[in-house]
C-alpha positions as CSV (number, residue, x, y, z in Angstrom):
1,X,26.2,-306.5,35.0
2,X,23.2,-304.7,34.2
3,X,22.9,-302.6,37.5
4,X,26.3,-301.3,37.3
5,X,25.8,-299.9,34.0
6,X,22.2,-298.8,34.6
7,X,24.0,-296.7,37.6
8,X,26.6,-295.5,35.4
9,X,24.0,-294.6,32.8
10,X,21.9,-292.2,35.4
11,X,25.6,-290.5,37.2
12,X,26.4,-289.2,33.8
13,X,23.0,-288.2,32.6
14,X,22.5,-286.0,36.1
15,X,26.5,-285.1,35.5
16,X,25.6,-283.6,31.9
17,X,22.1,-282.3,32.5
18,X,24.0,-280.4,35.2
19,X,26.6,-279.3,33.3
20,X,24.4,-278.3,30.4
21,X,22.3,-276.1,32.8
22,X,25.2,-274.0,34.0
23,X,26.1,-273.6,30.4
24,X,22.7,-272.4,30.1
25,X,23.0,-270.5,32.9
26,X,26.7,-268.4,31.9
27,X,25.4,-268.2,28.6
């Protein structure tokens, strides 16, 4: 059960570092 999560963990930290650039990025 832990590789699911561990894969869930990593998706949603690339999802928000992305969105956090862009918000960077638009100001």
């Amino acid at each position: 059960a832990s590789i699911p999560v561990a894969i869930m963990f990593i998706f949603l930290q690339r999802y928000f570092v992305a969105g956090l650039t862009t918000g960077a990025v638009k100001g």
